[in-house]
N, C-alpha and C positions, 0 to 999 in steps of 0.2 A: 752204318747202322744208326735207328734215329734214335734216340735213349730219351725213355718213358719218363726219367725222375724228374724235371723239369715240371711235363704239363700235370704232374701229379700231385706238384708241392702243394696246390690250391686246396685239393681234395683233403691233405693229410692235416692239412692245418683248419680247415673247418673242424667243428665241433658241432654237441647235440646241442640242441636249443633247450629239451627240457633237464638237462642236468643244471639248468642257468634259472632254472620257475622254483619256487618256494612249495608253494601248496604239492601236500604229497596224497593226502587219504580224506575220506569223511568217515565219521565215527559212526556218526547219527545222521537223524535226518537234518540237521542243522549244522551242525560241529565242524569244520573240515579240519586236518592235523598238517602244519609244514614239516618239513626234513628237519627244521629247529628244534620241533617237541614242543609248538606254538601251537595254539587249539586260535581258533575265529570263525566269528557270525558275520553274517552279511543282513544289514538293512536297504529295503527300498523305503525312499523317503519320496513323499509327496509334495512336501516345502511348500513354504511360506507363501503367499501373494501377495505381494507388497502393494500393489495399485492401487489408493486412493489412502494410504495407509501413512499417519500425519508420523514427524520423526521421534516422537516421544511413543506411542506405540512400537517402532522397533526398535528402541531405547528401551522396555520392559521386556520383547521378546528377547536381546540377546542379553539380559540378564538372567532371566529362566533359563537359556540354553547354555548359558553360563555357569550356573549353579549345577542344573545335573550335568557337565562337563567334570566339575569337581569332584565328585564321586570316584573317579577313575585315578587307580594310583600306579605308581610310576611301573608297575607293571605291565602296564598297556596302553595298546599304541592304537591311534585312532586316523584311518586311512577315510577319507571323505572324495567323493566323486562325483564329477560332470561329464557326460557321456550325451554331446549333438551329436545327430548324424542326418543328412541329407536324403531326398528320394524316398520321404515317407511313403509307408502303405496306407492307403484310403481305405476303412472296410466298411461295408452297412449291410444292413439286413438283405435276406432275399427274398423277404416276407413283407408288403406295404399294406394299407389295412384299403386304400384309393388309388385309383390309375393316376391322380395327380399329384399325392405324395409320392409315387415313384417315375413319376418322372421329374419330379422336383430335385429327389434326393438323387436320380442317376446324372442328370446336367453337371449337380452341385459339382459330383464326386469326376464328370467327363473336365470339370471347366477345372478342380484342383488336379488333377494326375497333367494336365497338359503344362504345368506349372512345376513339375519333379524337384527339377532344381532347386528350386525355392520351398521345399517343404521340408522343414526341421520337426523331428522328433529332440527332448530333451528330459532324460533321467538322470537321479541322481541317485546314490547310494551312501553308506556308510559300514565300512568295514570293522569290528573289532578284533583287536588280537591280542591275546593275554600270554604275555611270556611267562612261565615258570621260571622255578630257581635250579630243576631240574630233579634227580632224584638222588634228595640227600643222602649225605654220608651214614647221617642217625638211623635211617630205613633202611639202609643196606648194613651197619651193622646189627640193627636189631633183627633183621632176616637172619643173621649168619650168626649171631649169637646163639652160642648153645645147640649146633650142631657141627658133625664133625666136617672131616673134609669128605669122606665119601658119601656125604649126606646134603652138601650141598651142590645141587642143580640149578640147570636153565629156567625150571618150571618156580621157582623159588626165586629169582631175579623177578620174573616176566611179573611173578604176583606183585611185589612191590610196585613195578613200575608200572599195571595194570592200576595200581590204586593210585597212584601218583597219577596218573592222568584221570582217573573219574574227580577226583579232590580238583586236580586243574579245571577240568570241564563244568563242577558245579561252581568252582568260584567266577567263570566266565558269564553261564548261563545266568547265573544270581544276577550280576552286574549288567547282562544284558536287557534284562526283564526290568531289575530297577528305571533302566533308563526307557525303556518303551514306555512302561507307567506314570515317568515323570515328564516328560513331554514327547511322548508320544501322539496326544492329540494336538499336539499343536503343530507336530512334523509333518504328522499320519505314518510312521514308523511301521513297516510289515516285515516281518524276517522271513527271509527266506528261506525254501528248501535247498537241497543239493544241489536237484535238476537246475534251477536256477541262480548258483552260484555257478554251477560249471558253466552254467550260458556265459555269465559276467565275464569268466575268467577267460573264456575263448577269446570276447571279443575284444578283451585284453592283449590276447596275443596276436590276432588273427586281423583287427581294425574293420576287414571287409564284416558286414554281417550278413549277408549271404551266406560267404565260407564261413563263419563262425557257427550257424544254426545249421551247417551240413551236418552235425554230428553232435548224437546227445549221448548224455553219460550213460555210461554200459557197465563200470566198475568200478567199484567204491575205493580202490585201491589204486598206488599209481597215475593218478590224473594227471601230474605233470605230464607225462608221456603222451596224454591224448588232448590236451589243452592248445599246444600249436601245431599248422596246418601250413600256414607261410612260409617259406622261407627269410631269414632277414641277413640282408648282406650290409655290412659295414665299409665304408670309406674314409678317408679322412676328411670328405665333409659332412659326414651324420650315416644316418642310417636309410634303410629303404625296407620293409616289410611287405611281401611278394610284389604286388603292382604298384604298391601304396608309396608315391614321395610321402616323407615323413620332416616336419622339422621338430625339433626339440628345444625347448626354453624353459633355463630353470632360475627360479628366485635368488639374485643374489644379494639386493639393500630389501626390508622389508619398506613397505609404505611409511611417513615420518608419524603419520597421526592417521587412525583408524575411527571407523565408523559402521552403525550398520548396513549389511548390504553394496556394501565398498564397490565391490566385482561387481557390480551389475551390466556395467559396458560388457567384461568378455561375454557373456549370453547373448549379446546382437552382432557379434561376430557372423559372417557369412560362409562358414565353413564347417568341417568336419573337424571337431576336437574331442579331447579328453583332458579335465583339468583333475590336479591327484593332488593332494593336500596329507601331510602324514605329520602326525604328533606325539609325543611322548613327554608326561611329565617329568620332572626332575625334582628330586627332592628339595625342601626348603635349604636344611642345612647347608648342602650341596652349592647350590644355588647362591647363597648370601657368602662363604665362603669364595667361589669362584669371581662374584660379584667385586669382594673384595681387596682380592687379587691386580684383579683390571684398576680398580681404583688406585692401587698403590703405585700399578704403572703409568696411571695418566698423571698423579700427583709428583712423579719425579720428573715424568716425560716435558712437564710444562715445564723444566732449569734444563736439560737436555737436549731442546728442538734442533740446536746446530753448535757446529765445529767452537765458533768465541764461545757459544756459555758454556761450555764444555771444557774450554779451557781457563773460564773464568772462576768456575768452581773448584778446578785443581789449583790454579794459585791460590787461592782466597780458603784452601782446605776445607773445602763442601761449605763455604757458607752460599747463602744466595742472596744477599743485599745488593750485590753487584749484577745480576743476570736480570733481566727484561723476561718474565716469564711469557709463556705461549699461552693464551687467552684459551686455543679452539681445543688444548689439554682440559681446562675447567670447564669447559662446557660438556664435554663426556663425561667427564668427574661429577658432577654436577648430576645428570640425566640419569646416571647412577645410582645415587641417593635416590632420584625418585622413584627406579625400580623396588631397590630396598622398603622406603617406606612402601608402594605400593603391596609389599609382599607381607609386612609384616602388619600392618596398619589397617590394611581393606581386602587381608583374605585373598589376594591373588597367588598365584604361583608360576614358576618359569618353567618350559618346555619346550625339549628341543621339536622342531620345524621345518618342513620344505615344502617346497610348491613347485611343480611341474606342470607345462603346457606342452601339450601335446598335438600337432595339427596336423593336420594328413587329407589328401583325396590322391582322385585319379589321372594322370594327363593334365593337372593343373599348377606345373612347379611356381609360376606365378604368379599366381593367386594363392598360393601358398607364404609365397616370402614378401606380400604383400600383409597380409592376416598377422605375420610376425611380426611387421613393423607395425602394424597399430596393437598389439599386446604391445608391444614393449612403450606405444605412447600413452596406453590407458593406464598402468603404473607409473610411467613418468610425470602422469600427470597429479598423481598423487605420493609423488618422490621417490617411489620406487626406483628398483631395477630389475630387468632381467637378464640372463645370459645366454646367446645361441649357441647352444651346443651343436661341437663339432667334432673332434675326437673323444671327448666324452659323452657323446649321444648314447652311447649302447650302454653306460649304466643309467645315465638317467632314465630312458626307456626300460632298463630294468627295474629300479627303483618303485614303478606305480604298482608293481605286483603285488599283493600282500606278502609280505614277508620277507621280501627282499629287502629290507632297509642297508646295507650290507653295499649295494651299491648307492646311495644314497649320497654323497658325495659331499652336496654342498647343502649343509645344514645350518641355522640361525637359530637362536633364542628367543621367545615371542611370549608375551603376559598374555594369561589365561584370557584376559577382557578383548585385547588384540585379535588373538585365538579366533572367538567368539566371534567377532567381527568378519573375519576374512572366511567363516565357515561356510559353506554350502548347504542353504537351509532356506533361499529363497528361488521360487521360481512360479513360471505363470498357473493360473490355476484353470486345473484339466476339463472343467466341463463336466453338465451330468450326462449319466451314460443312456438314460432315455431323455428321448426328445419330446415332452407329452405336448407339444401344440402339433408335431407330425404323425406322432403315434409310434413309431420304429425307434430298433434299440443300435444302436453305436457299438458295434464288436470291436473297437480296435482298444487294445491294452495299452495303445503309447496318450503322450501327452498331443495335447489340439495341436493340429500343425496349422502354419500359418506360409501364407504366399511371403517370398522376400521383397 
């Protein structure tokens, strides 16, 4: 007899995919709520056009984007995003106003589609998400004060925490509106609906967008559940999301010295990516405190580097006249103080950080692991580093979710001005949407695609 438990252990040890997605509900037309009790907005961002743009102008723009950066307190977390993808759609009118403008503009569009491959769409985004403190202890005894016990109900919790999250919601909405208003015109900042967040989030899960725009939202409730569509199997060398090779690369040395528009190499990447950037400030105290810490370990660490000074300092009872200190201990020690002064001196602040590359297509594992070696030389080349993830692919792949920070793994510390720098806030600029020397209007909502 052939016993089932074997070919079944596969099955039993699979799991749901959306007990693993954050976003749970939308509130509003804007609002959506995760399983955390985290409320967030989603921005589409227009960005920047750097071309012809000398470096002292982007030298004042990531100062502006620097400034309302600062506004945001250690509350919230700011998810920023790069979303290429290949095999754009060509769309035009089907209305010419001359038989020569349509056959100008059907060549145009026979002579791009023949070119698929080589046609990138490129959006980007910016995620907010305001963590609460949750629903204090003061608001739940002030509900429960002054009634008995058979007088207090469910409907009497729910109140509280019904106003606990409108108070969340306005403190998000305030904070999000400020920041549309403060540079907004210089991002072009559109917030989105639901409908299109749920889009974002599919293609989140989903990578194809095909299968991501098969299904639009139907419940304002529960989205987790209807968000993935794929399946994604893990191995120990990474992940795989239904047909999609996937490789994952996550930030592990930041760049040594920043500037703006740093990342502009990964955009002429020739492939299917998603870059996910997540931030969180940390409070000053917090921060100089911790700072301080590390300073007192690299100030000992220089008499300690090895086995003699280590036993030079036990004979000699902790002095150190005798020990050859380690130089590259001061020089951490040192870069230290500059953080400090920079935080207290010029208004910066520290905030934990990560960066994920995300690359993916169909049937092309080699040009895949081709794409990851040059991310990993376009930080190199600015002292970075990255990491290929391999058993930890499936949190990092978790990680770009909103909300999930949770899997988030390998985080860094990074000044506000840094920050600023490695933002996602430049990109090419889209064209107007009427053509008035042809006379026809340009339907397609993505960014100008361009032959490779």
């Amino acid at each position: 007899m052939v016993k089932l438990k074997p070919f079944l252990k596969t099955y039993r040890e699979a799991g749901s995919l959306n007990s693993l997605l954050a976003p749970h509900a939308f509130i509003d037309e804007h609002v959506f709520l995760t399983k955390a009790n985290q409320l967030g907005v989603t921005f589409r961002v227009s960005g920047i056009d750097d071309e012809c743009l000398t470096a002292e102008t982007l030298d004042s723009y990531t100062k502006r984007i620097t400034a309302a950066f600062r506004g945001f307190s250690e509350r919230f977390r700011i998810y920023q995003y790069i979303v290429k993808q290949d095999r754009a759609q060509i769309e035009q009118s089907d209305s010419f106003p001359t038989e020569a403008v349509r056959s100008t503009v059907l060549a145009r569009r026979e002579h791009l589609q023949s070119k698929a491959s080589g046609l990138y769409t490129l959006d980007l985004y910016f995620v907010i998400l305001y963590e609460p403190l949750g629903i204090s202890d003061g608001a739940i005894k002030q509900a429960v004060r002054g009634l008995t016990k058979r007088n207090v109900s469910t409907k009497s919790v729910l109140r509280v925490a019904a106003h606990e999250l409108a108070q969340s919601r306005d403190a998000l909405m305030g904070q999000a509106i400020s920041l549309q208003r403060t540079i907004g015109d210089l991002l072009g900042l559109q917030m989105l609906g639901k409908r299109e967040v749920f889009s974002l989030f599919r293609l989140l899960c989903n990578l194809d967008p095909q299968l991501a725009s098969s299904e639009h939202l139907k419940h304002d409730t529960h989205i987790d559940y209807y968000m993935a569509s794929a399946l994604l199997a893990c191995s120990s060398e990474g992940i795989k999301i239904g047909d999609a090779d996937v490789e994952v690369l996550s930030l592990r040395d930041t760049p040594a010295h920043t500037f703006p528009h740093l990342l502009r190499d990964l955009l002429k990447l020739e492939t299917n990516f998603i870059l996910c950037s997540e931030f969180k400030r940390v409070l000053n105290e917090q921060a100089i405190t911790t700072i301080r810490t590390a300073q007192n370990f690299f100030h000992y660490a220089q008499y300690l580097s090895d086995l003699p000074s280590l036993l030079s300092m036990i004979m000699n009872r902790g002095k150190t006249s005798e020990v050859i200190p380690d130089k590259s201990a001061l020089v951490e020690k040192d870069a230290l103080d500059d953080s400090v002064a920079r935080i207290n001196n010029q208004g910066e602040y520290l905030g934990e950080f990560s960066f994920t590359v995300l690359l993916y297509g169909w049937g092309k594992k080699a040009r895949l692991e081709a794409a990851a070696v040059d991310v990993v030389k376009i930080f190199g080349n600015h002292e970075g580093s990255l990491f290929r993830e391999s058993y930890n692919a499936l949190n990092a792949y978790l990680s770009i979710i909103p909300g999930n920070h949770a899997f988030s793994l390998r985080k860094t510390w990074l000044l506000s001005k840094n920050y600023a720098d490695l933002s996602f806030v430049y990109a090419p600029y889209t064209g107007e949407k009427k053509n008035k020397h042809l006379g026809c209007e340009r339907r397609s909502n993505n960014r100008p695609q361009r032959a490779a």
